[in-house]
C-alpha positions as CSV (number, residue, x, y, z in Angstrom):
1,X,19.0,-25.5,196.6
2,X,17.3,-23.8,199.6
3,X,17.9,-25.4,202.9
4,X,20.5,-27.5,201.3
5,X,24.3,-27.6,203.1
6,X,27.1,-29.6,203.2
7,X,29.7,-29.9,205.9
8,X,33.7,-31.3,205.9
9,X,36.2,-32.0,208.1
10,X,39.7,-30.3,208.4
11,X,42.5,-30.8,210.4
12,X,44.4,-27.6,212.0
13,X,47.5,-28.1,209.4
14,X,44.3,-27.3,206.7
15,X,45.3,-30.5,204.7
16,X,42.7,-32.5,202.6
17,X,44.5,-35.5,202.1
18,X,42.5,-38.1,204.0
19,X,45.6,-38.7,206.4
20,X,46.6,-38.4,209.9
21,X,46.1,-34.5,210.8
22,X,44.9,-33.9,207.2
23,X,40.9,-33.6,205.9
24,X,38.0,-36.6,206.7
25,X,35.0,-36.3,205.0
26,X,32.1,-38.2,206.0
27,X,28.2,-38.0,204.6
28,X,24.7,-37.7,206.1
29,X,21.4,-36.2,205.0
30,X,19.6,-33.3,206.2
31,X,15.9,-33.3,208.2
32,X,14.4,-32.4,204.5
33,X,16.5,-36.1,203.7
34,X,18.9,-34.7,201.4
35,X,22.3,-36.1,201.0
36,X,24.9,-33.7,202.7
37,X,28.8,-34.0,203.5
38,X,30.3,-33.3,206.3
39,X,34.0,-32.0,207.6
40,X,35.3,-32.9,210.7
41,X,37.0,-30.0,212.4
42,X,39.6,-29.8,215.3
43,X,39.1,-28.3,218.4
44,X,41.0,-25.0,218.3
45,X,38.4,-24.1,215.8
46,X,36.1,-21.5,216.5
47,X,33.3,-22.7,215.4
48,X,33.5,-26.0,216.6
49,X,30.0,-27.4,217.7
50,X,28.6,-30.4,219.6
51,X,30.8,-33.6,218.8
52,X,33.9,-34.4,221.4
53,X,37.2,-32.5,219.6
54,X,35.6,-31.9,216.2
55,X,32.8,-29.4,214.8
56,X,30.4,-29.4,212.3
57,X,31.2,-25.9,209.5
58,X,28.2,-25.7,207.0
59,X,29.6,-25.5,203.7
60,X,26.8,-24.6,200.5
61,X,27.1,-27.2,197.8
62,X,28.8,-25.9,194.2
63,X,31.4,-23.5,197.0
64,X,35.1,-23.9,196.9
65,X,37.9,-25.1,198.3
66,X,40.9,-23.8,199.9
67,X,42.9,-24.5,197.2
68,X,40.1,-23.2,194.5
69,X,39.0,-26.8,193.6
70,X,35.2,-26.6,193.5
71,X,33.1,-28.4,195.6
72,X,30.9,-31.1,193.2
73,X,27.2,-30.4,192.8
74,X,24.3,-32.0,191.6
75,X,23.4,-29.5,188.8
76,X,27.6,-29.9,188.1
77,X,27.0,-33.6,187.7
78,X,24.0,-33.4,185.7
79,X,26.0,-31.4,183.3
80,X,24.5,-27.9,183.4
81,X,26.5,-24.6,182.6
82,X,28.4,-22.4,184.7
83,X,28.1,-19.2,184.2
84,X,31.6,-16.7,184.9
85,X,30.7,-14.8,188.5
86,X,30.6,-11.3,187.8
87,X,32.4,-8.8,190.0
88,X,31.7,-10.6,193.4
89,X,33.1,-13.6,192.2
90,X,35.6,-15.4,194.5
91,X,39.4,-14.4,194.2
92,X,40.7,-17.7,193.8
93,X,38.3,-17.9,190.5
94,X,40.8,-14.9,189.5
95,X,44.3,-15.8,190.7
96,X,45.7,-12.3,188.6
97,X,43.0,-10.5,191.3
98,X,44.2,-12.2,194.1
99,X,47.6,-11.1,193.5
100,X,46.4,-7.8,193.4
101,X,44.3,-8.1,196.1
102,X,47.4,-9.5,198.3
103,X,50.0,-7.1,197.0
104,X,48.0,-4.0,197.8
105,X,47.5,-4.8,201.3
106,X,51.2,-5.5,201.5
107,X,51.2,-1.9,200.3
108,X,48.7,-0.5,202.5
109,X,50.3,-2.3,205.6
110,X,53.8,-1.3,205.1
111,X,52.9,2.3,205.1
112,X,50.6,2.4,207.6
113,X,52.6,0.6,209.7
114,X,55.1,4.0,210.2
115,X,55.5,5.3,212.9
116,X,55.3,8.4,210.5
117,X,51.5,7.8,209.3
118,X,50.5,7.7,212.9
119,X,49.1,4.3,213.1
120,X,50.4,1.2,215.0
121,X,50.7,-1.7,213.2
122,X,48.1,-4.1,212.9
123,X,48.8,-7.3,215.2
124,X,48.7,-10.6,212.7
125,X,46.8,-13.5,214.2
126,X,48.6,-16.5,216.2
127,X,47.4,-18.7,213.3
128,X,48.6,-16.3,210.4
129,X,46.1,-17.4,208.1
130,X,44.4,-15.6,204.6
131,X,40.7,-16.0,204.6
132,X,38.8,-14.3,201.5
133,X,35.0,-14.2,201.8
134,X,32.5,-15.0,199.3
135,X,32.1,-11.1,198.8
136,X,35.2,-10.6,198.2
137,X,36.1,-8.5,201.9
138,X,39.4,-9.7,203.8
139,X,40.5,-10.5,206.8
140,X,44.2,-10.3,208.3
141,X,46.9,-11.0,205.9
142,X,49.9,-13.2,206.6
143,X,51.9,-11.6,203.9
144,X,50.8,-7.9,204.9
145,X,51.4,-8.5,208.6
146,X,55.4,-10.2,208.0
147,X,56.1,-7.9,205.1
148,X,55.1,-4.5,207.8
149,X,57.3,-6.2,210.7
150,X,59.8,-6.2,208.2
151,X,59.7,-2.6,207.2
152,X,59.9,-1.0,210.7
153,X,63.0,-3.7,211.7
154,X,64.6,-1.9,208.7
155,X,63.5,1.2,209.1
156,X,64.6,1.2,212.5
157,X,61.1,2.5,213.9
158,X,62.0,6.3,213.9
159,X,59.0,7.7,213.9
160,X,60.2,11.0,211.6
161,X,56.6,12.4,211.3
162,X,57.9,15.8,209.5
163,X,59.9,13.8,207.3
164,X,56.4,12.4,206.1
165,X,54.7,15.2,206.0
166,X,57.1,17.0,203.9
167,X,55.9,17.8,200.3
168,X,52.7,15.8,201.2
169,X,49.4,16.5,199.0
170,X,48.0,19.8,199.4
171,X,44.3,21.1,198.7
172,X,43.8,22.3,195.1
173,X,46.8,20.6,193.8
174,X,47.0,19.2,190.2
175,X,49.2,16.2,188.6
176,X,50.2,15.6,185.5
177,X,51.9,12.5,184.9
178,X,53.1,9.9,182.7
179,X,53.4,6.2,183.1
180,X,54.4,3.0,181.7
181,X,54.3,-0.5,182.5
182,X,52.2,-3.9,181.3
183,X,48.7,-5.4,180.5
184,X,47.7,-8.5,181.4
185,X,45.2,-9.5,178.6
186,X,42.4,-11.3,178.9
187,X,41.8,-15.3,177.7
188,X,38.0,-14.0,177.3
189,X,38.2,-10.8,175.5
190,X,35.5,-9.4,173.7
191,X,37.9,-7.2,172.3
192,X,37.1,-8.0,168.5
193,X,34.9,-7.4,165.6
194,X,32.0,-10.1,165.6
195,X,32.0,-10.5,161.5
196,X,35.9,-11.5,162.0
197,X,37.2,-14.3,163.4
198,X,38.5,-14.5,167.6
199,X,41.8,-15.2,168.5
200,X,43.7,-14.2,171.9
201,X,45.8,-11.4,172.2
202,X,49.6,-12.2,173.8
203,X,49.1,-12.5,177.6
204,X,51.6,-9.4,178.6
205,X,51.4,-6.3,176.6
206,X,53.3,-3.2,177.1
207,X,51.6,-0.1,178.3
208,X,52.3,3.9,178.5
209,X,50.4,6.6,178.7
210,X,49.5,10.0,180.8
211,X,47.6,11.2,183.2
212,X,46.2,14.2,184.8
213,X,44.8,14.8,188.6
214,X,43.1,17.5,190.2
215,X,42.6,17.2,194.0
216,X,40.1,19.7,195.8
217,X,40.7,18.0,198.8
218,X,44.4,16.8,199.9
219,X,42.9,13.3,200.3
220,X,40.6,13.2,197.1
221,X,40.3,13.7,194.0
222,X,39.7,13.3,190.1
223,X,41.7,11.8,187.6
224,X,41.4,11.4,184.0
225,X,44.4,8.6,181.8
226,X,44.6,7.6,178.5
227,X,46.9,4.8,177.5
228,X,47.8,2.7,174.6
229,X,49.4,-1.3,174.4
230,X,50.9,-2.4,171.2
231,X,50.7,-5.8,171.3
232,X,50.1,-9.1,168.6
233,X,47.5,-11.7,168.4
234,X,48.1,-15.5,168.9
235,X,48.7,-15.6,165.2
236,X,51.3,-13.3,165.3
237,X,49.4,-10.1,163.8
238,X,50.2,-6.4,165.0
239,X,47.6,-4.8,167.3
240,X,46.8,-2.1,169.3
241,X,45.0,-1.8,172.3
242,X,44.0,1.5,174.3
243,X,42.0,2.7,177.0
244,X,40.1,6.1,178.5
245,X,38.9,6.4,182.0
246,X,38.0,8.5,184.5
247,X,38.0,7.8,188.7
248,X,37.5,9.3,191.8
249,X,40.9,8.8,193.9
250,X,41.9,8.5,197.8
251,X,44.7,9.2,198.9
252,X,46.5,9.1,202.8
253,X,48.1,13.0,202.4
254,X,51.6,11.8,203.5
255,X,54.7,12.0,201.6
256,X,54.2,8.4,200.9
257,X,51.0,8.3,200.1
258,X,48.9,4.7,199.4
259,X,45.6,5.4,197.7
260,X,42.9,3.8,196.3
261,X,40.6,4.1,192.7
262,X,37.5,3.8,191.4
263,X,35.7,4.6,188.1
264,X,35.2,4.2,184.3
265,X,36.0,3.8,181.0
266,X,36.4,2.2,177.7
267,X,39.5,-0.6,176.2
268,X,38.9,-0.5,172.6
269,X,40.7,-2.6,169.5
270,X,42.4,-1.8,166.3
271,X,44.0,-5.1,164.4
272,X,43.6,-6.1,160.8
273,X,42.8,-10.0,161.9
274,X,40.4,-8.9,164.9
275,X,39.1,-5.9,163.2
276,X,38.2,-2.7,165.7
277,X,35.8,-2.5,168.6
278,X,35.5,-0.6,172.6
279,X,33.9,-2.0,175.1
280,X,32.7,-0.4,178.1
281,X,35.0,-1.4,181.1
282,X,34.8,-0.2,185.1
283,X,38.0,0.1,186.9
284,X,39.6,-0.7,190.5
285,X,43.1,-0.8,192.0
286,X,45.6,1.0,194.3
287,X,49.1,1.6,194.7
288,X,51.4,4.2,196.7
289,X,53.0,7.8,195.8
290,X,56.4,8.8,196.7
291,X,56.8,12.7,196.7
292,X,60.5,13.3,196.2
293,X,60.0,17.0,196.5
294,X,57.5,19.4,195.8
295,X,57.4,19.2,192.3
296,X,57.6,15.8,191.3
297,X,56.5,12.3,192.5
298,X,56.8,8.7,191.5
299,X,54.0,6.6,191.7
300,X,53.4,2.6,191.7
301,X,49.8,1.7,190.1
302,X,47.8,-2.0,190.0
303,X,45.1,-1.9,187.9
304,X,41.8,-4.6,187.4
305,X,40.1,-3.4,184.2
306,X,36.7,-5.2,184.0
307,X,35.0,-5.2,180.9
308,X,32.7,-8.0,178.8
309,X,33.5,-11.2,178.1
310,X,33.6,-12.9,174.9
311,X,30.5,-15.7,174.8
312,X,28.9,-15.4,178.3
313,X,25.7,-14.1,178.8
314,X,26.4,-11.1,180.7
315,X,29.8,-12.2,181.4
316,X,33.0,-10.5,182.9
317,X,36.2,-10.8,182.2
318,X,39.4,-9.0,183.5
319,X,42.6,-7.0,183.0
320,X,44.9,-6.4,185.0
321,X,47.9,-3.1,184.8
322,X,51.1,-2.9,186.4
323,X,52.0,0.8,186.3
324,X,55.1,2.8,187.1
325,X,54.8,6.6,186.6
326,X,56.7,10.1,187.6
327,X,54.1,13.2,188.1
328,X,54.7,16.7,188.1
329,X,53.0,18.2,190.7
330,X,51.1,21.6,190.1
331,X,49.2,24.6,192.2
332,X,50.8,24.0,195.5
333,X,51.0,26.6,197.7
334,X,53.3,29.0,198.3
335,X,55.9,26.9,201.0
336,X,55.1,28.6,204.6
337,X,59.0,30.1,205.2
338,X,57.5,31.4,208.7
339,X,59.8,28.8,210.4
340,X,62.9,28.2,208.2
341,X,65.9,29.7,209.1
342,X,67.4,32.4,207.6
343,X,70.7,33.4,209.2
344,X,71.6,36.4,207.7
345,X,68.1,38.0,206.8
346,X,68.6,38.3,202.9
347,X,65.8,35.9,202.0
348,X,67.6,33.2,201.2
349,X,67.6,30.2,203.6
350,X,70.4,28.1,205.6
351,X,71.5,25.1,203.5
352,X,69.8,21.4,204.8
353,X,66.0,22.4,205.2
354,X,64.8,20.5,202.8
355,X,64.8,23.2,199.9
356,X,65.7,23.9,195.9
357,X,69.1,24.6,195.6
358,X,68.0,28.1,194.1
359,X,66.5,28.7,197.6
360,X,69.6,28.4,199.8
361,X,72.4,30.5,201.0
362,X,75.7,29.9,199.7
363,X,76.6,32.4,202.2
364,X,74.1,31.8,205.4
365,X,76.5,34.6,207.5
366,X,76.9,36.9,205.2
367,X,73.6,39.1,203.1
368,X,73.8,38.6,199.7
369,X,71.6,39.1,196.6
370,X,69.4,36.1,195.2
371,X,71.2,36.4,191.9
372,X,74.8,36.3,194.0
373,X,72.9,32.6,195.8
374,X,73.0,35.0,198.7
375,X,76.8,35.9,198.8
376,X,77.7,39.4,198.8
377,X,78.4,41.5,195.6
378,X,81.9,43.3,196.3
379,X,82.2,46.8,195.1
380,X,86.1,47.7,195.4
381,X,85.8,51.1,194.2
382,X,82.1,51.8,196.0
383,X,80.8,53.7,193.3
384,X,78.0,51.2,192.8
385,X,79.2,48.9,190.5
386,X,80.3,45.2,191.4
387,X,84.0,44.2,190.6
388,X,84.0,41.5,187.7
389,X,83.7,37.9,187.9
390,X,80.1,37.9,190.1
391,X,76.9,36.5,189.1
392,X,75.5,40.4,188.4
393,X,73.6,41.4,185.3
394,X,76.4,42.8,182.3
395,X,75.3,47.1,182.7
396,X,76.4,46.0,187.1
397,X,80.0,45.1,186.4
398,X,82.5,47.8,186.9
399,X,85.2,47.9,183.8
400,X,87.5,49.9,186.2
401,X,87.1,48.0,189.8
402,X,89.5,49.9,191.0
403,X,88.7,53.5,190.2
404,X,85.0,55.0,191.2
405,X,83.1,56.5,188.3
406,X,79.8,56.4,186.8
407,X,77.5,53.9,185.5
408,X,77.7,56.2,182.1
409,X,80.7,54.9,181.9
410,X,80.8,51.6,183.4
411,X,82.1,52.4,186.5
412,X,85.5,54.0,185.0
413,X,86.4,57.9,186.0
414,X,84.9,60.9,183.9
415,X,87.8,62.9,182.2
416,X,87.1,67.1,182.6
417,X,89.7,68.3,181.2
418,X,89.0,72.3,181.9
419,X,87.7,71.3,185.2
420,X,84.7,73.3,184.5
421,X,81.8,70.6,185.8
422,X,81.0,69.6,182.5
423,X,82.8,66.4,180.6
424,X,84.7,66.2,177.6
425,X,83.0,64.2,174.5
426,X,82.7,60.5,173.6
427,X,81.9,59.4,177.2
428,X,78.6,57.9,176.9
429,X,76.8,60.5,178.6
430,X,74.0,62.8,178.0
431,X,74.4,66.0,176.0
432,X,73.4,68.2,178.7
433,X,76.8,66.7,181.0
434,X,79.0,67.2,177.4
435,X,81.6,70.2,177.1
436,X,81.5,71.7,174.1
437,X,84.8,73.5,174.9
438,X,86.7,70.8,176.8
439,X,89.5,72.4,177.0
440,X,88.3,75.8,178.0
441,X,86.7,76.3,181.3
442,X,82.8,78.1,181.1
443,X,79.3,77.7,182.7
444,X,76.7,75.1,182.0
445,X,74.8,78.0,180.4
446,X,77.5,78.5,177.2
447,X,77.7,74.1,177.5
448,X,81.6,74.8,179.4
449,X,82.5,77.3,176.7
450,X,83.4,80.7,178.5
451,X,81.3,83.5,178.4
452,X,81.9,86.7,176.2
453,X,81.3,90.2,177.3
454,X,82.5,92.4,175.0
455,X,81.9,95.9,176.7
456,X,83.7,94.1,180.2
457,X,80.6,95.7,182.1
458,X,80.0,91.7,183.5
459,X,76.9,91.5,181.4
460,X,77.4,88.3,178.7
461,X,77.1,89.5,174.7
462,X,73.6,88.3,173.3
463,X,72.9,84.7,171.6
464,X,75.1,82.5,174.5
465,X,72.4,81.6,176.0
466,X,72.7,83.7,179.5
467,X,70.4,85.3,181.5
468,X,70.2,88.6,181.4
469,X,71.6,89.2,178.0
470,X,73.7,92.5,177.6
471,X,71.6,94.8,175.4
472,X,74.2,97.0,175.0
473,X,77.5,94.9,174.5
474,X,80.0,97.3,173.3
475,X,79.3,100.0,175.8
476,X,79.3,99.1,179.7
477,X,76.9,99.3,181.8
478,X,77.1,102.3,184.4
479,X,76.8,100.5,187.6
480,X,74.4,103.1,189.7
481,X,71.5,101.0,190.5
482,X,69.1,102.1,187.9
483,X,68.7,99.7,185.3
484,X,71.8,97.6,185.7
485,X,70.7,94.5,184.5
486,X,70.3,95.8,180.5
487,X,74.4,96.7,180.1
488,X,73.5,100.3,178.6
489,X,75.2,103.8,180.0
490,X,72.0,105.4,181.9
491,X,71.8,108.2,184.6
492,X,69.1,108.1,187.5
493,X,66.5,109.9,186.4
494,X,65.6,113.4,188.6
495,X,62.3,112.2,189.9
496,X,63.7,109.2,190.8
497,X,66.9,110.8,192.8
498,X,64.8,113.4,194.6
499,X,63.1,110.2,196.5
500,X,66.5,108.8,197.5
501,X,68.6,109.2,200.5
502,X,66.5,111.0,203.7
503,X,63.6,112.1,202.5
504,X,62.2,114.8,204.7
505,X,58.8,115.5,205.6
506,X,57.3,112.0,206.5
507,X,57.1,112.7,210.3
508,X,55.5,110.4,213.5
509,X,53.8,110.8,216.7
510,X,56.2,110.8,219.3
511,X,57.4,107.3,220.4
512,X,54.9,105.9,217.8
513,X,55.2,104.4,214.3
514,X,51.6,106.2,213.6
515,X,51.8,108.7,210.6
516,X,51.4,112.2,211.5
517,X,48.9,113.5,208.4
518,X,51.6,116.4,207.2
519,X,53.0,113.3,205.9
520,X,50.8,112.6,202.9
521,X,51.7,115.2,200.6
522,X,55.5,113.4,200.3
523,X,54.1,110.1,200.6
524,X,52.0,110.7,197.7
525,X,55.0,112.0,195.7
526,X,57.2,108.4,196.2
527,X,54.2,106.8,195.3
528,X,53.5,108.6,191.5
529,X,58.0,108.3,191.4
530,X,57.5,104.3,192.2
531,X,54.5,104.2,189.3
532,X,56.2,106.6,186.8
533,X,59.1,104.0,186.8
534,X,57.7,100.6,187.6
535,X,61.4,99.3,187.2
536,X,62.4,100.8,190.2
537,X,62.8,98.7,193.6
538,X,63.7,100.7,196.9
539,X,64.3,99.9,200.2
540,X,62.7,102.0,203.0
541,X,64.9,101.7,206.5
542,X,63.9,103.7,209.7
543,X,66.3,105.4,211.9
544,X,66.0,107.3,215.6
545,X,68.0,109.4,218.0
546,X,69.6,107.9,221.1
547,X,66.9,108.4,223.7
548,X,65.6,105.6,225.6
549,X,66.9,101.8,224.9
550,X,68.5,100.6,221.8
551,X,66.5,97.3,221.8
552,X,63.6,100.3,222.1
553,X,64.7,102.1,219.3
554,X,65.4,98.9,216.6
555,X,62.1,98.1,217.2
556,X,60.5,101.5,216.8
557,X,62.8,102.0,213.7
558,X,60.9,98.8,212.0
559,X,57.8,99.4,212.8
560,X,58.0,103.0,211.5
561,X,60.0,101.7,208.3
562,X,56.9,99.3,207.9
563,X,54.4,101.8,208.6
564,X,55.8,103.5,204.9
565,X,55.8,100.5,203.2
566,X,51.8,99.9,204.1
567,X,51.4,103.2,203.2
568,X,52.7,103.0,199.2
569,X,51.1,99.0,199.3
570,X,48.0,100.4,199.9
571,X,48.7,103.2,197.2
572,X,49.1,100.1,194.5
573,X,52.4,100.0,194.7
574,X,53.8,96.2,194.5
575,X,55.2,94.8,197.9
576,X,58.0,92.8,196.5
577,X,59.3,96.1,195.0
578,X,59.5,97.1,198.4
579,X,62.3,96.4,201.5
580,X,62.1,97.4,204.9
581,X,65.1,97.7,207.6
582,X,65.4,98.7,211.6
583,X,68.6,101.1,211.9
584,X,67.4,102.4,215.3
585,X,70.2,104.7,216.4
586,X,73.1,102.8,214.9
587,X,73.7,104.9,211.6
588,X,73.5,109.0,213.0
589,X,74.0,111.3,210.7
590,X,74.3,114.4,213.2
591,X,75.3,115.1,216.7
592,X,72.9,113.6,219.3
593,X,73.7,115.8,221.9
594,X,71.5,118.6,220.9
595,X,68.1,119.0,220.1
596,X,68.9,119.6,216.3
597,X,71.4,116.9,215.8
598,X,68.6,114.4,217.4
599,X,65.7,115.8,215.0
600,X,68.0,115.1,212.1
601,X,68.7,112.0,213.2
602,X,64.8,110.9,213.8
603,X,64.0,110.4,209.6
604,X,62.8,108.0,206.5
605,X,65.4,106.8,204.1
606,X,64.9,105.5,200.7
607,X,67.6,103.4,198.8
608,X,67.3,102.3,195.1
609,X,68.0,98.2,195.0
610,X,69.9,96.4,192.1
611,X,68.1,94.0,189.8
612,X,64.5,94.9,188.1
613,X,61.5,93.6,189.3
614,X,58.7,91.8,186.6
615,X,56.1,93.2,188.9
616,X,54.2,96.3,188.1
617,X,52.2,98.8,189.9
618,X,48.5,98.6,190.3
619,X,47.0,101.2,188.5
């Protein structure tokens, strides 16, 4: 009722026993003149008040005791119903909560504890004492504080911070997990079809399932499970139980990693003596993650499953999970090898980083391929292809270690038995590198067969393949340079011998390469020989006397020789057809000591060339 308080008396040791040093109780009424109880309290409480060594600690009637008796309460006595609390109701009410509630904050202390977390531990109270409000908050655990101390004793406070932030939760990383463990059912199920009827399930029930996570954020995220727990009924019947639900999760992005959970759900029925039903049910707990590298983690779940309550108006009723499960972790990214040590520079990393076998060097010294585990591949022969008996792809391993060859023939020597560049048959290579006479030397033109020529003029007989063919292969070719190249007797025609050797009448202005104009007449002439036989390919060379300097005169020499050649270009004759040479006074062909030996020597020579040009004149 409003206004309406009790109060009792403890001792310090917290007994209730009525004895020396244990609870008093003693009664009074209120100002309003209601009856009240009070408890004495000791000194070193507090909240102890006005009276001499004792204090007076309000307690509301129908509350509990320390040891979960309730406190009695006029509606109690007059016999009035008690509804279930809901989800605020007081942990001792629950004891399967309380455990929970204690054994997570053991959890939560002896990780946070670490040195490696980065948080002291919290200091426990002189008293050591567990007090659980009426909303269900805590303050400082006994149990959490003793079991922490114990932990860094053990661990030997090392404080290995990278050791805890090794293969720690990442941004964008997914889970997917399965578990097993148990179900503690609940005495107040509603778990049951109404037109059957209720019995209990077995208390513990075996549970499994799986599980998957996705975490934007390296310290929360989503998760979705799905579970079943075969179990029986008091009778002894076969049932099932099983369970969807959805929660947001928080996580401490360590390497051990406590988190936390919230969210919903359904636990639903299937049993031929309780028929089938699901029920709505909201969801708490905690636990801790252990990554043991980057791709898989174990994880250690408890579990309060609230759902409805069988015959209580709006009642609540409980389940608790013990959960053990390994995850496979997904999506990480790619590991940051900026700062891990890699000896030998072959991308492979020195053994006792922390890394897959597959990632480290066999052989941190000494470069090696991946597929080798970073050893190197030996090569005996070097002709590319690794010796036997090394991790290497089957078309890499030489047949012959010893002898270089090919990988045509898997590393073993080429047999050329002519010696003529091409290989004898059955080797595995292509047709072009095959012999075709292997024992007779030839070109790559006949495919190593030798060449025939008939007429001996040097010209190969038609249909081997050859370029140029002989067109005449039983009579040789006269070698006069006209026309060489078709392998047929021929004479230079008259035209085209009157425009060979000096050819007089193309004169120059003294000490000039400028064409007098008496010259055009026999320039004109070359250039109707060069267009009557298009065939024909000359070279034009210039030559002086010995007056003045020799460097002088090789360069007068080429530009007069070039002079000529610009001169029959112009006329339409082709320019490839066309060579030009500097002589200067090196090749006389009179006496330069007088005026007539010089004049003879001063002149224009014209000299057929070998091999046919596919260039034409311009008409």
């Amino acid at each position: 009722m409003p206004g309406m308080e009790s109060t009792r008396w403890r001792s310090p040791t917290g007994d209730r026993s009525g004895g020396p040093g244990q609870h008093a109780f003693d009664s009074g009424r209120l100002a309003d003149g209601s009856r009240t109880t009070r408890r004495l309290q000791s000194p070193h409480d507090s909240r102890s008040r006005d009276k001499p060594g004792f204090s007076w600690e309000p307690i509301p009637r129908g509350s509990y005791f320390k040891d979960g008796a309730r406190r009695p309460s006029s509606r109690a006595a007059r016999g009035h119903t008690h509804l279930r609390p809901h989800l605020g109701c007081d942990a001792a009410k629950t004891p399967h909560l309380a455990m929970m509630t204690s054994t997570l904050s053991t959890v939560f202390a002896l990780t946070l504890a670490s040195p490696a977390a980065g948080a002291p531990a919290p200091e426990a109270s002189s008293g050591g004492s567990v007090a659980l409000s009426a909303d269900g908050s805590s303050a400082t655990s006994e149990t959490a504080t003793s079991a922490s101390s114990k932990s860094d004793a053990k661990s030997g406070n090392r404080g290995d911070q990278s050791w805890m932030r090794r293969f720690a939760p990442e941004r964008n990383m997914m889970e997917l997990g399965i578990f097993g463990g148990i179900l503690v059912t609940s005495n107040q199920h509603e778990l049951y079809d109404y037109t059957k009827p209720w019995e209990r399930y077995k208390r513990i029930a075996p549970d499994i399932g799986a599980r998957f996570a996705y975490y934007p954020l390296s310290f929360l995220g989503i998760e979705a499970e799905g579970a079943v727990m075969p179990t029986r009924t008091a009778s002894e019947q076969s049932a099932l139980l099983y369970g969807l639900r959805a929660h947001v999760i928080a996580q401490l992005p360590r390497r051990i990693s406590p988190f936390v959970l919230a969210g919903v759900g359904a636990l639903g029925a299937s049993s031929d003596t309780l028929g089938r039903d699901i029920d709505p049910a909201f969801h708490f707990g905690g636990g801790v993650k252990f990554f043991i590298n980057r791709y898989l983690a174990l994880r250690f779940d408890i579990r309060d499953n609230v759902s409805t309550a069988v015959q209580l108006a709006n009642g609540r009723t409980n389940y608790v999970e013990l959960l053990l499960g390994l995850s496979l972790t997904l999506g990480r990214a790619k590991p940051d090898t900026k700062n891990l040590l890699d000896s030998d520079g072959d991308g492979l990393f020195d053994p006792g980083q922390g890394l897959r076998p597959q990632e480290e060097d066999a052989c941190p010294n000494q470069p090696g391929p991946a597929s080798n585990q970073g050893c190197p591949l030996i090569d005996s022969d070097g002709d590319g292809l690794f010796d036997p008996g090394q991790n290497v792809p089957a078309e890499q391993i030489d047949t012959c270690p010893q002898e270089p060859g090919p990988k045509a023939t898997q590393g073993c020597p080429l047999v050329d038995s002519d010696r003529d560049g091409l290989f004898d048959p059955g080797q595995g290579l292509t047709p072009e590198e095959e012999d075709r006479c292997p024992t007779e030397a030839g070109p790559r033109e006949t495919q190593g067969c030798p060449i025939l020529d008939t007429d001996g003029d040097g010209l190969a007989d038609p249909g081997q393949g050859v370029v140029p063919e002989d067109q005449c292969p039983t009579e040789p070719e006269t070698d006069n340079d006209y026309q060489d190249e078709d392998g047929c007797p021929d004479e230079i025609p008259k035209a085209v011998q009157k425009f060979t050797g000096a050819i007089r009448g193309i004169n120059f202005d003294v000490d000039k390469d400028t064409i007098k104009s008496n010259s055009t007449k026999t320039l004109n002439a070359a250039v109707k020989v060069l267009k009557d036989f298009p065939d024909v390919r000359i070279e034009v060379s210039g030559h002086t006397d010995t007056d003045g300097s020799r460097e002088h005169n090789l360069d007068l020499s080429k530009r007069r020789a070039a002079a000529v050649k610009r001169y029959l270009v112009d006329a339409g004759i082709a320019a490839d057809r066309i060579e030009t040479r500097g002589a200067g006074p090196d090749e006389p062909i009179a006496d330069n000591a007088t005026r007539r030996g010089k004049a003879k020597n001063r002149r224009i020579e014209f000299k057929l060339l070998k091999g046919a040009t596919s260039s034409e004149a311009t008409p």
